[in-house]
C-alpha positions in Angstrom: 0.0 0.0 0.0 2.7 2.5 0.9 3.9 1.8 -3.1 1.0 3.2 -3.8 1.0 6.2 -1.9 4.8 7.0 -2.9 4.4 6.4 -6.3 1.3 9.0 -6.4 3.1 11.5 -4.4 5.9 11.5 -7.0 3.4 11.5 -9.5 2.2 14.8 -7.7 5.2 16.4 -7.5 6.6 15.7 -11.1 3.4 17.7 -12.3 4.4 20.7 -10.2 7.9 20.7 -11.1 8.4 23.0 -14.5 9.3 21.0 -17.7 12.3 20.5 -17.9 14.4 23.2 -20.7 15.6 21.7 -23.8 19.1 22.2 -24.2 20.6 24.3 -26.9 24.2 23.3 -28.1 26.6 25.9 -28.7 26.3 24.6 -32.5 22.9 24.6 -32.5 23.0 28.4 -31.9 25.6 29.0 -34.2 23.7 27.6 -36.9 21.0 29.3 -35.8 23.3 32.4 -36.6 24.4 31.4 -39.9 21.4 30.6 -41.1 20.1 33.8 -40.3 22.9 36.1 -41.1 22.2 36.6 -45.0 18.8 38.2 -43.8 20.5 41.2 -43.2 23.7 41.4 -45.6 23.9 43.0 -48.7 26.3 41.2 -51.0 27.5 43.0 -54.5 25.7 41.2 -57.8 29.2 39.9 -58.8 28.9 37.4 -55.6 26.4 35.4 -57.4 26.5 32.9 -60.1 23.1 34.0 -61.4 20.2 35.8 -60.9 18.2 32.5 -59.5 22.0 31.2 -57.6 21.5 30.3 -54.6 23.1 31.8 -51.3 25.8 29.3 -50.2 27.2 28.4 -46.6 30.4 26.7 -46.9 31.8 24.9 -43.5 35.8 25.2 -44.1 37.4 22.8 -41.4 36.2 20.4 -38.6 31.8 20.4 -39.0 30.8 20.3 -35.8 27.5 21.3 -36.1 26.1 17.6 -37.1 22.5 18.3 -39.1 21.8 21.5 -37.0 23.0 23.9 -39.8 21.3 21.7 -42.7 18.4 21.7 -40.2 18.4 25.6 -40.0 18.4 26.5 -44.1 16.2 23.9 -44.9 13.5 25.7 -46.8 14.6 29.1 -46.0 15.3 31.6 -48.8 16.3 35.3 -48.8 15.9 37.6 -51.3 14.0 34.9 -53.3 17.6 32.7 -52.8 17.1 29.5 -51.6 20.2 28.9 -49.2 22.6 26.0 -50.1 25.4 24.2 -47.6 29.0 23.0 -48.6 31.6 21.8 -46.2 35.1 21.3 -47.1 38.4 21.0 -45.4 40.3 23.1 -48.6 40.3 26.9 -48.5 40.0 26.2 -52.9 36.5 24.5 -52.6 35.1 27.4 -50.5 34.8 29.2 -54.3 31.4 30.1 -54.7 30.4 30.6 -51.2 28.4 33.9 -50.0 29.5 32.8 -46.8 32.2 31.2 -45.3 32.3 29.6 -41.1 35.9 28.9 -40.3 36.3 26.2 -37.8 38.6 26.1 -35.0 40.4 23.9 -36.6 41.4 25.9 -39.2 43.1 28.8 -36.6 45.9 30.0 -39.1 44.5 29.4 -41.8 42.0 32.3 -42.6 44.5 34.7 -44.8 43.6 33.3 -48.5 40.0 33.7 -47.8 39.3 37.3 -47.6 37.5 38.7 -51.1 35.1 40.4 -52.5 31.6 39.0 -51.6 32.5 36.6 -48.9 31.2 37.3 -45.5 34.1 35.8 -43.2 32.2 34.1 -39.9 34.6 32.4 -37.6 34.9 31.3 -34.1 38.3 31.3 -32.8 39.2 34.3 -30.8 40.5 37.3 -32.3 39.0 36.4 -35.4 37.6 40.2 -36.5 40.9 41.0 -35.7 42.3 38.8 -38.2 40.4 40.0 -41.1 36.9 37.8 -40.1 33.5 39.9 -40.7 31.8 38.1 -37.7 33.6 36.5 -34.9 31.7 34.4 -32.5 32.5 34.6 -29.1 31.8 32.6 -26.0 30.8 33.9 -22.4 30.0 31.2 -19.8 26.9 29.4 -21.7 26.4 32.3 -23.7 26.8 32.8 -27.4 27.6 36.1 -29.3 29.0 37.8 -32.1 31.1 40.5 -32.8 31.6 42.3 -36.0 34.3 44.0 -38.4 32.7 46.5 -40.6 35.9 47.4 -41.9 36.4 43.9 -43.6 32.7 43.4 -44.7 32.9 47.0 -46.4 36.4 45.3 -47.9 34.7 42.6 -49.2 32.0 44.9 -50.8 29.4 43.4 -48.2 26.7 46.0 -46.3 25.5 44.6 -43.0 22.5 46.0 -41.6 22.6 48.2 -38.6 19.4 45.8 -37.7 22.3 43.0 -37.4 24.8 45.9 -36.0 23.0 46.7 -32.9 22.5 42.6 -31.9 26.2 42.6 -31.7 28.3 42.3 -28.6 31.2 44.4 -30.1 31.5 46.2 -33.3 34.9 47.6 -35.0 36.7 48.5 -38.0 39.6 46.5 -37.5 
């Protein structure tokens, strides 16, 4: 009989106790992020293929993001672009791309990647600094960006001040 009683007292209790939060990887954000970053960039016509191209993500380096970034684009489009992933661990085969993430793992190995209508995203630290357009940066569980409107305006990118003001830091470095 006592089973009984404990078993509806937990019962009970579970019902009062708030659902429990889904957890949000660090990469799930960050794909978040990239997905959404071509909402409010401006890239020059000479970025594209075509008129009907597609916006293209390329991943240079270690992917940790699983299916979250594949999950984020799917179906998305932006300025009647339909957004397009491609992940590669060779600076060459980021050709094409609107917009490049540089891994981690690729830490000294950004400098042949700056040109024209590229937006540079990267998450090792001091990445703006190095050229990068957006850095992401890390505080305790907390993700953010920071941005280098000195290299996006090098690249012939303009990145709303919608986009500007969400920013943790923003620079011409």
């Amino acid at each position: 009989m006592w089973h009984r009683v404990a078993l509806l007292v937990l019962a009970f209790c579970a019902m009062l106790l708030p659902p429990a939060r889904a957890q949000v990887s660090e990469y799930q954000l960050k794909a978040a992020f990239l997905a959404n970053f071509p909402e409010f960039v401006t890239w020059p016509g000479s970025a594209f293929a075509g008129p009907g191209a597609p916006i293209v993500i390329g991943v240079l380096g270690d992917d940790l993001f699983g299916e979250a970034l594949d999950r984020a684009v799917q179906g998305k489009t932006v300025g009647g672009r339909k957004i397009a992933i491609k992940r590669s661990r060779r600076i060459e085969d980021m050709k094409g791309c609107q917009v490049v993430f540089v891994s981690g793992s690729e830490r000294g190995n950004i400098g042949g990647l700056a040109s024209a209508g590229v937006l540079l995203v990267g998450e090792m630290e001091g990445f703006v600094k190095q050229g990068g357009a957006i850095g992401f940066t890390t505080a305790g569980d907390k993700v953010r960006f920071e941005i280098n409107t000195g290299a996006a305006q090098r690249g012939g990118l303009e990145i709303s001040s919608r986009l500007l003001k969400l920013a943790s830091r923003v620079g011409s470095w």
